[in-house]
C-alpha positions in Angstrom: 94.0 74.5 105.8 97.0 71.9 105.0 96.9 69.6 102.3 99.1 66.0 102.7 101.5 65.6 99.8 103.6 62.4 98.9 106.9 63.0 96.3 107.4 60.2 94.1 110.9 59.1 93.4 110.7 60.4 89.4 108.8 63.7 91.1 112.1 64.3 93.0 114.5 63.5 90.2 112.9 65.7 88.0 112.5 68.2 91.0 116.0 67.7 91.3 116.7 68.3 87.9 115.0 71.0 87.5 116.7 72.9 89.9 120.5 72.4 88.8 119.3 73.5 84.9 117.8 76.7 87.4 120.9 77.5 89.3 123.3 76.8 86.1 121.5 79.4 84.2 119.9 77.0 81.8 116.6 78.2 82.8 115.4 78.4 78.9 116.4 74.5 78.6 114.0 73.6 81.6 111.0 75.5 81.1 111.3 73.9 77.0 111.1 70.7 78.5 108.2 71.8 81.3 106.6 72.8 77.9 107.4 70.0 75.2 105.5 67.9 77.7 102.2 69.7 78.1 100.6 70.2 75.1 97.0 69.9 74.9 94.0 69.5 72.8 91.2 72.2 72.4 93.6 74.9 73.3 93.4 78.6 70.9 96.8 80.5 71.6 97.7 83.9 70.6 100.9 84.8 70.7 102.9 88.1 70.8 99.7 90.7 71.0 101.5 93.8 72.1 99.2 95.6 75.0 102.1 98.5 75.3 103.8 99.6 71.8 105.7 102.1 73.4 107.5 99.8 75.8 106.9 97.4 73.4 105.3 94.9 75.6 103.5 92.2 74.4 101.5 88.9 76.1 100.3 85.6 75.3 96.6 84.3 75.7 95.5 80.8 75.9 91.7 80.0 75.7 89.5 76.7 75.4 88.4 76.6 72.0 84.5 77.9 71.3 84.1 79.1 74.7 82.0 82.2 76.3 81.5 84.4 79.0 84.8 82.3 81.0 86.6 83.7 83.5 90.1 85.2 83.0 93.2 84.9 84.8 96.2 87.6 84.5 99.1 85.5 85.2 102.8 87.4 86.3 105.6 85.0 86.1 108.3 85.3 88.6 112.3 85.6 88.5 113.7 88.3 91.3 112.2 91.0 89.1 115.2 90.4 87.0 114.3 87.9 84.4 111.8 85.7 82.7 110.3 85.4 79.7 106.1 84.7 78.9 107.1 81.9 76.7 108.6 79.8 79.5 105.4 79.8 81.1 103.1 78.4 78.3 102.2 75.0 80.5 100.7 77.5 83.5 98.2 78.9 80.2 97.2 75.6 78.8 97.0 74.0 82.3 93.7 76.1 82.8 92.5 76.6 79.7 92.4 73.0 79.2 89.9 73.5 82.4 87.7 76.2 81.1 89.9 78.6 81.7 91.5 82.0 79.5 95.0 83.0 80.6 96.6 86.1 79.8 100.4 86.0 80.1 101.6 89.4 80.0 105.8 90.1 79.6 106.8 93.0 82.2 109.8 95.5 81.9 112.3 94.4 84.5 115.3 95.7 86.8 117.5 97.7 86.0 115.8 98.8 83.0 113.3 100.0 85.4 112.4 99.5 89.1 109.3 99.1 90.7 107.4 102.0 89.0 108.5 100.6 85.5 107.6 97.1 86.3 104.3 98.0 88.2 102.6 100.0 85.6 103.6 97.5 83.1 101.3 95.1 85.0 98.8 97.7 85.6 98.4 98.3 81.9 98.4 94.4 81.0 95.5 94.2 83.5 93.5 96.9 82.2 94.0 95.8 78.6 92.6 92.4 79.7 89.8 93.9 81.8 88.7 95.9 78.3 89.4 92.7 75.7 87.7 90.0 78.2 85.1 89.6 76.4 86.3 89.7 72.9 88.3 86.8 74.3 85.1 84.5 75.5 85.6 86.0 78.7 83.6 88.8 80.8 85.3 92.1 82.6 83.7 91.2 86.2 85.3 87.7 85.9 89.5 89.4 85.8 91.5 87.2 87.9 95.4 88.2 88.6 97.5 85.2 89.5 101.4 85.2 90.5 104.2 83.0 91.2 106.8 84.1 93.7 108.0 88.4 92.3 105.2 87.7 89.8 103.0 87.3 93.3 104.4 90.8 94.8 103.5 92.5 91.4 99.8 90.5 91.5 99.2 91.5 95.2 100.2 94.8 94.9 97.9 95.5 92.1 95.2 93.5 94.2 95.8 95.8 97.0 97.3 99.3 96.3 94.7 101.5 94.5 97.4 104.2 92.8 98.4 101.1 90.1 94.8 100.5 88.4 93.6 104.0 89.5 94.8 105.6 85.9 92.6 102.9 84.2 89.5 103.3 85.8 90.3 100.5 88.3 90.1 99.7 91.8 91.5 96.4 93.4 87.9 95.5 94.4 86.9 95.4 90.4 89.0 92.2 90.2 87.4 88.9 90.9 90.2 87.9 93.1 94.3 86.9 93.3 95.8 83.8 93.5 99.5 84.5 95.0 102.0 81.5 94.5 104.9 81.8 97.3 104.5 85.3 96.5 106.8 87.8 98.7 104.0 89.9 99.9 106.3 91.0 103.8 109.7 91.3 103.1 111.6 94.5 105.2 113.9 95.4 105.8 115.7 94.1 102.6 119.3 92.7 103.3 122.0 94.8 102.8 123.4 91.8 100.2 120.4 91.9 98.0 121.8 94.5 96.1 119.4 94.7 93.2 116.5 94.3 95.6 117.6 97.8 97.0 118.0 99.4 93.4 115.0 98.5 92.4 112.9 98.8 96.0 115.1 101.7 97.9 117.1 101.7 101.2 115.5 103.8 102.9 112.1 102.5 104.8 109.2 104.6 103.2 110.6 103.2 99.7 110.2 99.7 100.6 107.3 100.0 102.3 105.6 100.7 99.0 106.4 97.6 97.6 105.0 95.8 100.7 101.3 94.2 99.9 100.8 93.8 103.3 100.8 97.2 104.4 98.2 98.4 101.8 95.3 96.2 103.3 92.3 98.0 103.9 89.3 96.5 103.8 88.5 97.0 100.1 90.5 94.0 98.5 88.9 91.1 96.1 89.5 87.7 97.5 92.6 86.1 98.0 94.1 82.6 97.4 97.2 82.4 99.2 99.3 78.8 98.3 102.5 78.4 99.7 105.0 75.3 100.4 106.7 74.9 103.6 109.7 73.8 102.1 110.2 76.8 100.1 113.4 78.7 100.9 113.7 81.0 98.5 110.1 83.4 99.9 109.3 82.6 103.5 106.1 80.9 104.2 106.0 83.9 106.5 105.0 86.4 103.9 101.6 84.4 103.2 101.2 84.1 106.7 101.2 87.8 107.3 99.2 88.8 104.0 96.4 86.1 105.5 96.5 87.1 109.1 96.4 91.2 107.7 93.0 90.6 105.2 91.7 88.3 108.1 92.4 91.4 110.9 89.5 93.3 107.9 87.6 90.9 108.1 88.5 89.9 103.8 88.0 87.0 102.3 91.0 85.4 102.4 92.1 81.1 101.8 95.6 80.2 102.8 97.1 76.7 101.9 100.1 75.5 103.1 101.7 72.0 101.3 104.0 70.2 103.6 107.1 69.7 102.1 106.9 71.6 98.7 109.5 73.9 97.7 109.2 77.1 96.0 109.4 76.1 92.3 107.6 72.9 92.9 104.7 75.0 93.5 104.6 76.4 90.3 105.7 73.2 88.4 103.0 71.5 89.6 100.8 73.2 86.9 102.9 71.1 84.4 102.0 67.3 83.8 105.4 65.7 84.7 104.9 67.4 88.1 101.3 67.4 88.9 101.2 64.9 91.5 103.3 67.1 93.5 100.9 69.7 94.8 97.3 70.3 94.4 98.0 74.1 93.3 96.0 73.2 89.5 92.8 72.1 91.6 93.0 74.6 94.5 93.7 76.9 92.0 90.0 75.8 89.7 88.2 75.1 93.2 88.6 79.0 94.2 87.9 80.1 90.6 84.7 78.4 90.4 83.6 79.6 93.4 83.7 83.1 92.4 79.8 83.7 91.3 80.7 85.0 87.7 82.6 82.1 87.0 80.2 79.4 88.6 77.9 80.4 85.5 81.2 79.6 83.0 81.9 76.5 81.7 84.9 75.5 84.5 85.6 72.2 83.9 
């Protein structure tokens, strides 16, 4: 399904923008201005509750004030696996809540402090601490969403369709409601020999990067799947959605991919914020596949 998108000239200016503060390194600049825009009313945040104290790992949870039994999404940020930071990522957790619904904004260990392994189970243990607080947060443990936006999409897909990551808690990839990927990089071998920290954190050889491959765990047994992707992103292929979609659809899974003409791979993700939300429709495509999850049609989804 393709949506029609139109840029305005102050969308591409800040687009624009957005991405020289992003390859000058001033990436804690931009998302402070993504953020001093985007405050909203009605909004309960919690910041810095540590889910691992021995890695000392902590997250950040955003909820609509008052609410119950809401679903809850487990949002992974992205940066090459190399960097980011929870706090830059505030307007993705009011941007739902202010619809109804709670975020969880977990930080992840990242390379080369660890490689996958380290960064996996991090996630793995941020899911499985929201899966056991959902409902002392107003929301309900069959109503766990994972979300992710471009390396936070790998880590969210991989959890949604490798078993060995939520096994150690009890979980299975089928006990989550469903994943939303954001130009997630869900097909990627062989790695280019010039992505050097790619190959330290993923392996050279091929039976090391085929374990970071979501696409070659799909089974048959995976929750549902939100795939959104721009066509003008070219920093994760559009092919790596493509292939996710086409292996669920090859089991017969429940699977939604949405392509926006023209929209590139930050956009996609900036859309959540108000100075961009004309951009892309990823806030509504985003609230139209929560509520139709059944748990979360009896929520309060605004």
């Amino acid at each position: 399904m393709t949506a029609s998108l139109t840029f305005s000239a102050c969308s591409r200016w800040l687009i624009a923008l957005a991405l020289a503060l992003l390859l000058s390194g001033c990436e804690a600049s931009l998302f402070a201005g993504l953020n001093a825009t985007d405050r909203r009313a009605g909004i309960e945040t919690e910041r810095g509750v540590t889910f691992d104290a021995q890695h000392a790992l902590k997250l950040d949870v955003y909820r609509p004030a008052g609410i119950t039994h809401a679903p809850l999404v487990v949002f992974f940020y992205g940066g090459s696996w190399v960097r980011g930071e929870r706090a830059w990522y505030r307007f993705v957790g009011t941007a739902l809540a202010a619809h109804g619904v709670i975020v969880v904004i977990p930080d992840y260990r990242k390379y080369p402090q660890v490689k996958m392994e380290g960064f996996m189970q991090d996630a793995a243990r941020a899911v499985a601490w929201a899966h056991a607080h959902a409902q002392a947060l107003g929301g309900t443990a069959n109503d766990v969403f994972v979300m992710g936006h471009s390396a936070g999409g790998q880590i969210g897909a991989l959890l949604a369709t490798d078993p060995s990551w939520l096994t150690p808690y009890g979980l299975r990839p089928d006990d989550l409601a469903g994943f939303i990927g954001l130009a997630g990089c869900y097909d990627f071998m062989p790695i280019p020999a010039s992505e050097k920290d790619m190959l330290g954190m993923f392996g050279r050889d091929a039976a090391s990067q085929a374990r970071a491959q979501p696409v070659r765990f799909v089974q048959g047994k995976e929750p549902p799947m939100l795939l959104l992707q721009g066509t003008a992103d070219h920093e994760v292929e559009p092919s790596n959605a493509v292939s996710l979609a086409h292996a669920l659809q090859a089991q017969h899974e429940d699977v939604t991919l949405k392509l926006y003409p023209g929209v590139s791979h930050n956009a996609l993700v900036f859309a959540l914020s108000r100075p961009f939300h004309r951009d892309a429709p990823t806030l509504d495509d985003i609230l139209h596949f929560i509520r139709a999850h059944p748990a979360a049609a009896q929520a309060a989804v605004r």
